[in-house]
Every structure is written in C-alpha cells, then in structure tokens.
N, CA, C and O atoms as a printed pandas DataFrame, in Angstrom:
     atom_number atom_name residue_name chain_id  residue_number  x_coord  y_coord  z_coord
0              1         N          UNK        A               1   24.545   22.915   -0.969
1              2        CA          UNK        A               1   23.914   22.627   -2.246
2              3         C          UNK        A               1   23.265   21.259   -2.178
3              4         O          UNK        A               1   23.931   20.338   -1.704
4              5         N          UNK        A               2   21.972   21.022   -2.627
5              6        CA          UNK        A               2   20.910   19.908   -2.525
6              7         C          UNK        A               2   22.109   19.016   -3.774
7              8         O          UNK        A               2   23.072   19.509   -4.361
8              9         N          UNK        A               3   21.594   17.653   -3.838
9             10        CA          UNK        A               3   21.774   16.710   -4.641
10            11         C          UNK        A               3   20.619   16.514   -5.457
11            12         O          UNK        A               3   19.479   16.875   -5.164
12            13         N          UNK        A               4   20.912   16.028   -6.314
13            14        CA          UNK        A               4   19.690   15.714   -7.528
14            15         C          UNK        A               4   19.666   13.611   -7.181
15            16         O          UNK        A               4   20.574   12.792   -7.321
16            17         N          UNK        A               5   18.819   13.504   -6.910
17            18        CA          UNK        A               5   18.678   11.719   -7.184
18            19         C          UNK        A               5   18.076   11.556   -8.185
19            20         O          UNK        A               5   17.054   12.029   -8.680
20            21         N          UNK        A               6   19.357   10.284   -8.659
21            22        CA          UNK        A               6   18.711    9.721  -10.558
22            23         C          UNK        A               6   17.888    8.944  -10.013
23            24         O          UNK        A               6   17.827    8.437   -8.893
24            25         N          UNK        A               7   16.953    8.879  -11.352
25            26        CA          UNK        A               7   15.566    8.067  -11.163
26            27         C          UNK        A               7   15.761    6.452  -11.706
27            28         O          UNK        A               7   16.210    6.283  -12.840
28            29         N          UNK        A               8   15.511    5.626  -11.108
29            30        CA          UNK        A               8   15.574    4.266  -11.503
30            31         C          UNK        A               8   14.363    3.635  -12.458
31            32         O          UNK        A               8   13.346    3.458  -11.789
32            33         N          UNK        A               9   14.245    3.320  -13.610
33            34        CA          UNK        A               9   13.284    3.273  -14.203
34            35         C          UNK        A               9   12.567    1.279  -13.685
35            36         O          UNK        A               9   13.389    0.416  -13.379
36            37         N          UNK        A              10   11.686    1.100  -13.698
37            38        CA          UNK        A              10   11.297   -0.369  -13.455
38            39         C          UNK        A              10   10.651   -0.660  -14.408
39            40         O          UNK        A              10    9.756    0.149  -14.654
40            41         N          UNK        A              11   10.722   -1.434  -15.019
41            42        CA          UNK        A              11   10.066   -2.010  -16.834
42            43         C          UNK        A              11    9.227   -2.646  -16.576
43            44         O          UNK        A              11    8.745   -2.943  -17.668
44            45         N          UNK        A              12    8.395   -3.322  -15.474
45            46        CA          UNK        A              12    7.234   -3.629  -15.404
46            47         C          UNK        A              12    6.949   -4.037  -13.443
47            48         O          UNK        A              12    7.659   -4.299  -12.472
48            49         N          UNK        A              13    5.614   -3.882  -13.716
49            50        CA          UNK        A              13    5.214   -3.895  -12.117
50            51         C          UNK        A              13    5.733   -5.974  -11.265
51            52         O          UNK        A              13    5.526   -7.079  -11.767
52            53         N          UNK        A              14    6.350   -5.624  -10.014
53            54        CA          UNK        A              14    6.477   -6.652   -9.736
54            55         C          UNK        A              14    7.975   -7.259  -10.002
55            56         O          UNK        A              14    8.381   -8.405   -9.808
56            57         N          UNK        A              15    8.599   -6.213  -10.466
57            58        CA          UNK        A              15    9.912   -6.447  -10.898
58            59         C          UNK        A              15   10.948   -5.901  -10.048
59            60         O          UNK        A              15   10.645   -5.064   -9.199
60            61         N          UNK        A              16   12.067   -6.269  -10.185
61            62        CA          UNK        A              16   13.052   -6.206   -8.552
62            63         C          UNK        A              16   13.593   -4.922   -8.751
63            64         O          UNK        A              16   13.738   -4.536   -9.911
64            65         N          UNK        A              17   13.965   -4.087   -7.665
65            66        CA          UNK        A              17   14.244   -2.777   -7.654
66            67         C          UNK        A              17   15.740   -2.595   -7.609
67            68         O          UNK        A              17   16.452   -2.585   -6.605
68            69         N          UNK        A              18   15.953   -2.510   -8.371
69            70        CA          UNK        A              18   17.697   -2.418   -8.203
70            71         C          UNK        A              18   18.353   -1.549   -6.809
71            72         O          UNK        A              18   17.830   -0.604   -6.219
72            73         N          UNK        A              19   19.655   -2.214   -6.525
73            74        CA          UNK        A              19   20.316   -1.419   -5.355
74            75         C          UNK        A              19   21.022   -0.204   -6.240
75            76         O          UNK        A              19   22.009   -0.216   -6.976
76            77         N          UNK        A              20   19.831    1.154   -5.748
77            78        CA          UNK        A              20   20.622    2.369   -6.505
78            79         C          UNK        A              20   19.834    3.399   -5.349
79            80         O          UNK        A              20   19.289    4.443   -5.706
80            81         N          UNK        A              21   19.857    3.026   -4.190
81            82        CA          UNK        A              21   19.607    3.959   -3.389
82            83         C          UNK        A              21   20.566    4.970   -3.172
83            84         O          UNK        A              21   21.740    4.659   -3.369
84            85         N          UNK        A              22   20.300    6.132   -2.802
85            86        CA          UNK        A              22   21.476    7.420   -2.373
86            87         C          UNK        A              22   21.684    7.822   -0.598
87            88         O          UNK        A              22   20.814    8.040    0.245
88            89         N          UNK        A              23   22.263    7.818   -0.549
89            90        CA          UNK        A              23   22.366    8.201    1.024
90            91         C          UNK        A              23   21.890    9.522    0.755
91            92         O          UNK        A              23   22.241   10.064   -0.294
92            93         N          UNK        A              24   20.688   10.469    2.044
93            94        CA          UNK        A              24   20.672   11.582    2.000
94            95         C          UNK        A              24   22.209   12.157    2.141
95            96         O          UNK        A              24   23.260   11.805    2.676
96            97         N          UNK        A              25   21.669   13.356    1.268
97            98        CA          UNK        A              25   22.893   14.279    1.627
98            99         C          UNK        A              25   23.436   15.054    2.835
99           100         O          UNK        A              25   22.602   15.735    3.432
100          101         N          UNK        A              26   24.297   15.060    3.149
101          102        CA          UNK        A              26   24.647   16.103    4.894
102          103         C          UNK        A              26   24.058   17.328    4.294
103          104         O          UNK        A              26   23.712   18.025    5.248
104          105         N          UNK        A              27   23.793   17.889    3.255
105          106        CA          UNK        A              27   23.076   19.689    3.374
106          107         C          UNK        A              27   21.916   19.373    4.307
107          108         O          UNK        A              27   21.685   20.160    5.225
108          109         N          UNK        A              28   21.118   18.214    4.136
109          110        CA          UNK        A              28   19.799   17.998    4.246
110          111         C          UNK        A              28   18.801   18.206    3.539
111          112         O          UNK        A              28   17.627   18.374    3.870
112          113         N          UNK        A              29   19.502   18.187    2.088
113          114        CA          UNK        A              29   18.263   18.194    1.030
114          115         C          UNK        A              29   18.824   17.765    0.182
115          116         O          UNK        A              29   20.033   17.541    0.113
116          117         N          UNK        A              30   17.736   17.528   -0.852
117          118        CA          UNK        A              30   17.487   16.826   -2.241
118          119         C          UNK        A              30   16.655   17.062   -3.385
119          120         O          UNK        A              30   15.529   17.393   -3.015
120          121         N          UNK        A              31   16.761   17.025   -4.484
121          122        CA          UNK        A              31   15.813   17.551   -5.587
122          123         C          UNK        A              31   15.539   16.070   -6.274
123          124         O          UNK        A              31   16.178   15.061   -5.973
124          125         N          UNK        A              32   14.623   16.114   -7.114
125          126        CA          UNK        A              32   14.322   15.137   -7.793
126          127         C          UNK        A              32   13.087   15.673   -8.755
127          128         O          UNK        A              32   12.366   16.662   -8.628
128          129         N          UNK        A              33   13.122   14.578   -9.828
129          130        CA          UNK        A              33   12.131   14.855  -11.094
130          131         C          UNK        A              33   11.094   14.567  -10.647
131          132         O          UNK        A              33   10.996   13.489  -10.061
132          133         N          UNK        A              34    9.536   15.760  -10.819
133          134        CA          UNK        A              34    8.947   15.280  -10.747
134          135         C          UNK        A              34    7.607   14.184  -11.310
135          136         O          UNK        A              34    7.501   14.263  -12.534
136          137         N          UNK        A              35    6.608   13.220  -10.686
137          138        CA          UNK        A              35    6.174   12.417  -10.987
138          139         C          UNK        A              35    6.589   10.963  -10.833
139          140         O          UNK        A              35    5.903   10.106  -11.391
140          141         N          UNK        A              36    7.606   10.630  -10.157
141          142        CA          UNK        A              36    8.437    9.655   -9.616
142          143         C          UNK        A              36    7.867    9.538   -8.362
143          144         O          UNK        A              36    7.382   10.552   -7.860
144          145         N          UNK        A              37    7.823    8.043   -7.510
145          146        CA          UNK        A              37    8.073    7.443   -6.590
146          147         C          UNK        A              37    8.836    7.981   -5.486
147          148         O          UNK        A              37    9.866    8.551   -5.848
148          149         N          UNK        A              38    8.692    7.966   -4.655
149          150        CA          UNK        A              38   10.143    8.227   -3.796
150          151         C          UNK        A              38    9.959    7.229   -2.913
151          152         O          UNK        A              38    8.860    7.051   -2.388
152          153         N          UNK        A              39   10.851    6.586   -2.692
153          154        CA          UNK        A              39   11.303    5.097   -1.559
154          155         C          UNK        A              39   12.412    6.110   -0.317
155          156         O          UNK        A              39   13.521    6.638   -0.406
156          157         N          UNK        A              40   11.500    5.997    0.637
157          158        CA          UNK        A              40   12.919    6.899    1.748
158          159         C          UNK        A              40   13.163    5.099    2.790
159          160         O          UNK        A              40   12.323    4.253    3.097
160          161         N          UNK        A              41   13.784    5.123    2.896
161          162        CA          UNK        A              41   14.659    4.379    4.217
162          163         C          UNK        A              41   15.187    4.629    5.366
163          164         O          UNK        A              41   16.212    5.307    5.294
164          165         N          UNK        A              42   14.686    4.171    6.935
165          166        CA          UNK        A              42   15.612    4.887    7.797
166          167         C          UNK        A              42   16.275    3.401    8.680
167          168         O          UNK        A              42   15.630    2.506    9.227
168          169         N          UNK        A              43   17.441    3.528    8.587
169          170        CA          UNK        A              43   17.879    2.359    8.990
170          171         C          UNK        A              43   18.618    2.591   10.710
171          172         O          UNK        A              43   19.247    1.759   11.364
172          173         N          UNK        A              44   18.236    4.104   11.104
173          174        CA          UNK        A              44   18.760    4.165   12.402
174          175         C          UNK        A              44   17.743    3.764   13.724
175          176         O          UNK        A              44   16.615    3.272   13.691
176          177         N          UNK        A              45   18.495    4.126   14.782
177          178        CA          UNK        A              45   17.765    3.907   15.697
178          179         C          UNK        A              45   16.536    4.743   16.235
179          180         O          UNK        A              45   15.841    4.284   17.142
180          181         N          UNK        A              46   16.294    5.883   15.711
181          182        CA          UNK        A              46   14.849    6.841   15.639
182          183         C          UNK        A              46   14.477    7.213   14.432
183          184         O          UNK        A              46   15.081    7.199   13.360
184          185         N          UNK        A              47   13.014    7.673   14.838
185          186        CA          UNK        A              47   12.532    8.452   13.525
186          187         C          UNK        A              47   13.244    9.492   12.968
187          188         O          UNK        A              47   14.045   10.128   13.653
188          189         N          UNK        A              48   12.974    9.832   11.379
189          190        CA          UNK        A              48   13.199   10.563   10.692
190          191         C          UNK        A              48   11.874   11.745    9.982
191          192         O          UNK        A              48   10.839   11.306    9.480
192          193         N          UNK        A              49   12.126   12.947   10.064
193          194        CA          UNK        A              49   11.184   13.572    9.697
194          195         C          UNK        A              49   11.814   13.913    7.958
195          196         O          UNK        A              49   13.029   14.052    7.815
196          197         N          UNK        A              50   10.903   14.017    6.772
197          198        CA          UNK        A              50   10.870   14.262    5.770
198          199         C          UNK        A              50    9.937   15.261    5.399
199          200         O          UNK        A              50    8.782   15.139    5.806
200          201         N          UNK        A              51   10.309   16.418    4.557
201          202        CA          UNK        A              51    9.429   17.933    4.230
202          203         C          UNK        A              51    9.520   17.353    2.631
203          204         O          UNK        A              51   10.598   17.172    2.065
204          205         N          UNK        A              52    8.120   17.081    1.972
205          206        CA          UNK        A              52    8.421   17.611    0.666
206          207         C          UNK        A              52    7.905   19.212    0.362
207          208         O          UNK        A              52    6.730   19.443    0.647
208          209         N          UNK        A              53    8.706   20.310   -0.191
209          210        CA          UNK        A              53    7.553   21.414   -0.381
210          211         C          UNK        A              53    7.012   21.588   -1.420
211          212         O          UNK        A              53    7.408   21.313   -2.552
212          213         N          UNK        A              54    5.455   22.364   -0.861
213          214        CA          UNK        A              54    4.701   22.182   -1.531
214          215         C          UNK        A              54    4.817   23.762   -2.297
215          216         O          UNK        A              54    4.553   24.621   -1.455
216          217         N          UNK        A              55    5.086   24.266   -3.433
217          218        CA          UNK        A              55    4.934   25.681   -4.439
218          219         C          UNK        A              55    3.697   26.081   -4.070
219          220         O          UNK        A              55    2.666   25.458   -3.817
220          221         N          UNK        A              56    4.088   27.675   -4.088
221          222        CA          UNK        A              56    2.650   28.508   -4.506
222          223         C          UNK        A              56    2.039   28.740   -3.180
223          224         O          UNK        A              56    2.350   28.436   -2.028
224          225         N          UNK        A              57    1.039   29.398   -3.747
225          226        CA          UNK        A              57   -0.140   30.019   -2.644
226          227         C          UNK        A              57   -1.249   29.460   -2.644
227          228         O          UNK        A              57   -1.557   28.948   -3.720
228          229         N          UNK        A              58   -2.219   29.340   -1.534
229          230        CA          UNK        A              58   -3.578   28.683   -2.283
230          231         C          UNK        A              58   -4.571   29.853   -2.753
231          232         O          UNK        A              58   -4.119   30.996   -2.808
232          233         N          UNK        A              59   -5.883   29.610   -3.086
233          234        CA          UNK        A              59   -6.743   30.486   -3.291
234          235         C          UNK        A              59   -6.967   31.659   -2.492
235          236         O          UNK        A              59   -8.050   32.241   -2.549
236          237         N          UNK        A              60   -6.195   31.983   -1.882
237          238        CA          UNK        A              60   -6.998   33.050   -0.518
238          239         C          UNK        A              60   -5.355   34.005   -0.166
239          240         O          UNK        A              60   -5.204   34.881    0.685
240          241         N          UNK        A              61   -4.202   33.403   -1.239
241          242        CA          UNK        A              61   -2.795   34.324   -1.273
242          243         C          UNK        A              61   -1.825   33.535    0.390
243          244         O          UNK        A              61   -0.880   34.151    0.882
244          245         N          UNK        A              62   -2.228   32.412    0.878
245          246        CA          UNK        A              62   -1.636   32.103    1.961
246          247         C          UNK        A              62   -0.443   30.470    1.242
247          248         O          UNK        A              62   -0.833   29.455    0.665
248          249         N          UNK        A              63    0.631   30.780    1.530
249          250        CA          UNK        A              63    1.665   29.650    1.192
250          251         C          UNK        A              63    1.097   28.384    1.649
251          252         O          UNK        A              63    0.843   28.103    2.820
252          253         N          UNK        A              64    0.861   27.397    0.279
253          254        CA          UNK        A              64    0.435   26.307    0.903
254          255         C          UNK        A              64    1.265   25.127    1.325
255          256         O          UNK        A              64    2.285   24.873    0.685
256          257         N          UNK        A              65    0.824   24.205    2.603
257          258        CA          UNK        A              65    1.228   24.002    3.201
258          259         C          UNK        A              65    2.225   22.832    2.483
259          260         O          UNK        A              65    1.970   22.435    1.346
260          261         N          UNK        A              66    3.215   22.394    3.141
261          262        CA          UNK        A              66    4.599   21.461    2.714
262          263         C          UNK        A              66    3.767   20.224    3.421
263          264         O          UNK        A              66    2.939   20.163    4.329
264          265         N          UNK        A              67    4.495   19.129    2.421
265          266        CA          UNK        A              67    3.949   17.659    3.125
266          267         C          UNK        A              67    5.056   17.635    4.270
267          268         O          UNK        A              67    6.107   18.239    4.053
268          269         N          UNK        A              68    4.910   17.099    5.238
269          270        CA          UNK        A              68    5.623   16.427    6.164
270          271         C          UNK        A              68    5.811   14.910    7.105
271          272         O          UNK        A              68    5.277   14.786    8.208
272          273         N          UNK        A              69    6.619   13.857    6.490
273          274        CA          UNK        A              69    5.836   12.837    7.589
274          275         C          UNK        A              69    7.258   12.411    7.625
275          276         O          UNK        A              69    8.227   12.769    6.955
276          277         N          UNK        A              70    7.063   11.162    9.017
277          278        CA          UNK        A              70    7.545   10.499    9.587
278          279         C          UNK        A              70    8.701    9.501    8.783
279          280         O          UNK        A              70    8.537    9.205    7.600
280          281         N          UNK        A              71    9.651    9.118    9.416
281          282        CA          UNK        A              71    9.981    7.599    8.477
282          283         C          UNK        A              71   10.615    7.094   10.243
283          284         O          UNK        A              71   11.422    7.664   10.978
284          285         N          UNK        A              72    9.651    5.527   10.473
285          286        CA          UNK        A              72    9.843    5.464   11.698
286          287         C          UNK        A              72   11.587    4.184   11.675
287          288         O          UNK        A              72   12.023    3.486   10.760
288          289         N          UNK        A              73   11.936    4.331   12.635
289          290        CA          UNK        A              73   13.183    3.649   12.873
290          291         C          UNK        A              73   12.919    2.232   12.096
291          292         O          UNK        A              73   12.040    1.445   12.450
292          293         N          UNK        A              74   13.806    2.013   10.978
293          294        CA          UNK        A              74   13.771    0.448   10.681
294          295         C          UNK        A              74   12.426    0.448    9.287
295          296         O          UNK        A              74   11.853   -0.531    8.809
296          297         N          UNK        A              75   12.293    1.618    9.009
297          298        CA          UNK        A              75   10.841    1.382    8.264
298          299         C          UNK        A              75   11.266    2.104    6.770
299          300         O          UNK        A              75   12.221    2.863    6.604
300          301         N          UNK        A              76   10.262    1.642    5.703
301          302        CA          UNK        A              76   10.825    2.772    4.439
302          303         C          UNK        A              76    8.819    3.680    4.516
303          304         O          UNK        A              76    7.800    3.520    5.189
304          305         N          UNK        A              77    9.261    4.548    3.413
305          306        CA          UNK        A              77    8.001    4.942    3.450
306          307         C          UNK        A              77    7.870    5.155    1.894
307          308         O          UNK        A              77    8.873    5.405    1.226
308          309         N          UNK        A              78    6.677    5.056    1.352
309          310        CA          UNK        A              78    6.936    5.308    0.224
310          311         C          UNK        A              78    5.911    6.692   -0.175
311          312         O          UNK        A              78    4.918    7.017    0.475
312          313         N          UNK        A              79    6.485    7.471   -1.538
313          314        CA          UNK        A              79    4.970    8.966   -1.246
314          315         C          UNK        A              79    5.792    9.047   -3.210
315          316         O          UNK        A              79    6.924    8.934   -3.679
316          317         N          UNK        A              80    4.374    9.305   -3.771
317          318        CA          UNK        A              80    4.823   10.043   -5.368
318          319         C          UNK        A              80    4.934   11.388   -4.891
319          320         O          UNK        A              80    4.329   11.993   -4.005
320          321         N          UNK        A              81    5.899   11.735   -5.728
321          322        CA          UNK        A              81    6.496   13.116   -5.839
322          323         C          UNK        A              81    5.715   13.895   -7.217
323          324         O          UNK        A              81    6.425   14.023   -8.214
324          325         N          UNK        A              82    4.135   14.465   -7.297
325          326        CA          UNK        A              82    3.648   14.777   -7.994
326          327         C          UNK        A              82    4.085   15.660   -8.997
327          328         O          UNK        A              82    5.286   15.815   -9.216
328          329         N          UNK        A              83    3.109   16.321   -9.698
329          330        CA          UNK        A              83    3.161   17.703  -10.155
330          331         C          UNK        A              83    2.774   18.624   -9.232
331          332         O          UNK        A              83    3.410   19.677   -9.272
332          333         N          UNK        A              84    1.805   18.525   -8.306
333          334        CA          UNK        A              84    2.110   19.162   -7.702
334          335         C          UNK        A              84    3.383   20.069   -6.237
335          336         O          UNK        A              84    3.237   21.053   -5.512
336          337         N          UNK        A              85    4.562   19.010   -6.439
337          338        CA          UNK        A              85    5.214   19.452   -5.406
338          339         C          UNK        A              85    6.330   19.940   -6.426
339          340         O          UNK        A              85    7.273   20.380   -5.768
340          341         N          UNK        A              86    6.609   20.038   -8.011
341          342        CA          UNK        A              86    6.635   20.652   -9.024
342          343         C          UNK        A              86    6.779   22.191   -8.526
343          344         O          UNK        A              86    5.829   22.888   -8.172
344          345         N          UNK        A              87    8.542   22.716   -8.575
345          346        CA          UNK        A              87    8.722   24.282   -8.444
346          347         C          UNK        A              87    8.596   24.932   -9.785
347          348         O          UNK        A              87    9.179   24.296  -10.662
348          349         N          UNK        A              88    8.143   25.760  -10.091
349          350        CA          UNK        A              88    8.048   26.395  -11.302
350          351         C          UNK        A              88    9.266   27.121  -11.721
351          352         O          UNK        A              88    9.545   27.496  -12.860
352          353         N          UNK        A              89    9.875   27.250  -10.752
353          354        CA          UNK        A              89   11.341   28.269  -10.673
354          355         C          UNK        A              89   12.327   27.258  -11.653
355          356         O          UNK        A              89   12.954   27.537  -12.675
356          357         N          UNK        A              90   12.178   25.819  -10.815
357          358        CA          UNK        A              90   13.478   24.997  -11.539
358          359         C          UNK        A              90   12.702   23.509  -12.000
359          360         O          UNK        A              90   13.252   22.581  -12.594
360          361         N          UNK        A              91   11.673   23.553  -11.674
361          362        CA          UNK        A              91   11.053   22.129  -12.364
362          363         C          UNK        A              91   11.072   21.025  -11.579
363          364         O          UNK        A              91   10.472   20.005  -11.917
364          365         N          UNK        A              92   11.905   21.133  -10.215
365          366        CA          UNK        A              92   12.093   20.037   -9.706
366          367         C          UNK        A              92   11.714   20.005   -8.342
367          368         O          UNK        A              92   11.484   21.080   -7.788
368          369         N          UNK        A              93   11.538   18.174   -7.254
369          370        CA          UNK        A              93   10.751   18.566   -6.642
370          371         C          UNK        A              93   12.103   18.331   -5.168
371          372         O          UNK        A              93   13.160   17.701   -5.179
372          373         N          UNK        A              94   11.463   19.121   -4.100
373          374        CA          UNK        A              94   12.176   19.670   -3.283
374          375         C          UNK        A              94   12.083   19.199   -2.052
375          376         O          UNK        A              94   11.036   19.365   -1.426
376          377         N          UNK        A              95   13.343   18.419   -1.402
377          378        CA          UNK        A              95   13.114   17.664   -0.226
378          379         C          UNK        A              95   14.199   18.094    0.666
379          380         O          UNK        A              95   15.298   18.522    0.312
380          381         N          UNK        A              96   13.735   17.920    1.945
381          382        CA          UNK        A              96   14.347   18.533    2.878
382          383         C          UNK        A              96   14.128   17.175    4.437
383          384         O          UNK        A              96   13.105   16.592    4.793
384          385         N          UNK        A              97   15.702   17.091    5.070
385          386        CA          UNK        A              97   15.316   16.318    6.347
386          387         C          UNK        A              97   15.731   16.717    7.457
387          388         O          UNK        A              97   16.564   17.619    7.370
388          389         N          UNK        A              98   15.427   16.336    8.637
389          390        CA          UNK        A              98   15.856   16.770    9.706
390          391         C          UNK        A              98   17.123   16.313   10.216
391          392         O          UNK        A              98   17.766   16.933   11.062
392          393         N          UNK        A              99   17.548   15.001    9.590
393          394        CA          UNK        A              99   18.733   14.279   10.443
394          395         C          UNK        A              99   18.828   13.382    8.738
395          396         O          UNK        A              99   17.942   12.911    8.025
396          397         N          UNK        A             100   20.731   13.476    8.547
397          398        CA          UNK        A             100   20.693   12.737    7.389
398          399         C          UNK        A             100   21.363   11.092    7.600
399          400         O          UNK        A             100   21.320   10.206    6.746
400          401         N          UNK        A             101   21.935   10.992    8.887
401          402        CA          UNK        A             101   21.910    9.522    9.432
402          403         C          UNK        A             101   21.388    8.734    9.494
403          404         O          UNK        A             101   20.361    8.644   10.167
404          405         N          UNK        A             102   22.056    7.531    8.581
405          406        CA          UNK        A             102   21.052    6.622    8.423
406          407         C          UNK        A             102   19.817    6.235    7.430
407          408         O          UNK        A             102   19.053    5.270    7.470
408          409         N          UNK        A             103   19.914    7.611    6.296
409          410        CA          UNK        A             103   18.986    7.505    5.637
410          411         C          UNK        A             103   19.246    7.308    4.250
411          412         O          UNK        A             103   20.257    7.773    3.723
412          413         N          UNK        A             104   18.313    6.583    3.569
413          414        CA          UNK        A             104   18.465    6.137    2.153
414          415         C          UNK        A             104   17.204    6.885    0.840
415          416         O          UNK        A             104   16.181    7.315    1.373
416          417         N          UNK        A             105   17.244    6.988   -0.265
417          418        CA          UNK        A             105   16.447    7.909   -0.989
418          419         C          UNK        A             105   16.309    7.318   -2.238
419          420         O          UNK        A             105   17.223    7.580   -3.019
420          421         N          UNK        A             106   15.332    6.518   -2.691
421          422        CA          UNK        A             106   15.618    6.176   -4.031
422          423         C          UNK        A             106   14.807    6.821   -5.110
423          424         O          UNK        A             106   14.285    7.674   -4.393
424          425         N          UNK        A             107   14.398    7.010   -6.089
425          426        CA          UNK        A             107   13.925    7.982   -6.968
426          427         C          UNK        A             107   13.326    6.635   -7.801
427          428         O          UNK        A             107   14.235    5.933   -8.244
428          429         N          UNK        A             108   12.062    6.186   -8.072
429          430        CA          UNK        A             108   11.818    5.247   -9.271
430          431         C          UNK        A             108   10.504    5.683  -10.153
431          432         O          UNK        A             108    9.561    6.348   -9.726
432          433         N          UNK        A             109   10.605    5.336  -11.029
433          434        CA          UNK        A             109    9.676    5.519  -12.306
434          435         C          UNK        A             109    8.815    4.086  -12.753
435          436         O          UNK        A             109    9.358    3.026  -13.066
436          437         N          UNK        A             110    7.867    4.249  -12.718
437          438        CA          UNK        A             110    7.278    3.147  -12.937
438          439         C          UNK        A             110    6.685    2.956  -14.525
439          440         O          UNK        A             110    6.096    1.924  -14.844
C-alpha cells in the first residue's frame, strides 16, 4: 500500500522550508495532492529513478506516456505534480521508485 505525503504549505516565496520530509516508502510508491511541488532527495551513493504517472490515453487511444527522471546521487530534484498527472479514479497523483534507499519526498504548496 502507497503512502499519502502531507503537503507543507509555505506562506510566502523565499521563506524556509520546514524539516517535514518523508522517507520514500519500502512499497515503492506514493500518492500525493495534486498541484503541489514535489522536492525528491537522494542522499545515497547512486542515482535514483522516479515515475510520476501520467492518466489516460492520448488522442489516437494509445496510454500516455509516464514522466520519468533521474535524481542523481547527492542531488534533490524538484517537478510540480500537475493536474495533469491527476487520476480520475482517486484524485491523486501517483509516484513510483526504483530503489527506496536513501530517499526523501517532500510535498509543498506554495
């Protein structure tokens, strides 16, 4: 079963981000609200791959494609979690990793 990460709200730009990061979960996934920030962290010694998926089909009935990128050793990455990565099934948006060592997930609202 995925984890849900609470969203950290920030009351104005330039303002300090509180320590409320989540360790990924051992399932290897995570849900979150979408339209939020996502801050990933990898504090191990290799990269980390991150899937957000993407809902739906495109114009032509073919599943469109899931984001996928990198988080390199020692690095954070940051990506909004749109409306579009928005499941219609449950509302929320859907993350998936390859390795949960080492990794951090924060959820913020700006």
């Amino acid at each position: 079963m995925s984890a849900t990460i609470p969203t950290q709200t920030v009351p104005q730009i330039g303002a300090v981000i509180g320590n409320q990061a989540c360790d990924v979960t051992e399932t290897l996934s995570d849900t979150v609200t979408a339209g939020v920030v996502l801050v990933f962290r990898n504090t191990g010694g290799s990269a980390r791959q991150v899937t957000l998926a993407v809902p739906g089909d495109d114009q032509f009935g073919n599943p469109k494609p899931d984001l996928v990128f990198s988080v390199a050793s020692g690095q954070m990455y940051f990506v909004r979690a749109g409306s579009e990565f928005k499941d219609p099934s449950d509302g929320l948006v859907h993350i998936a990793y390859d390795n949960a060592n080492n990794m951090t997930v924060r959820a913020v609202s700006l």
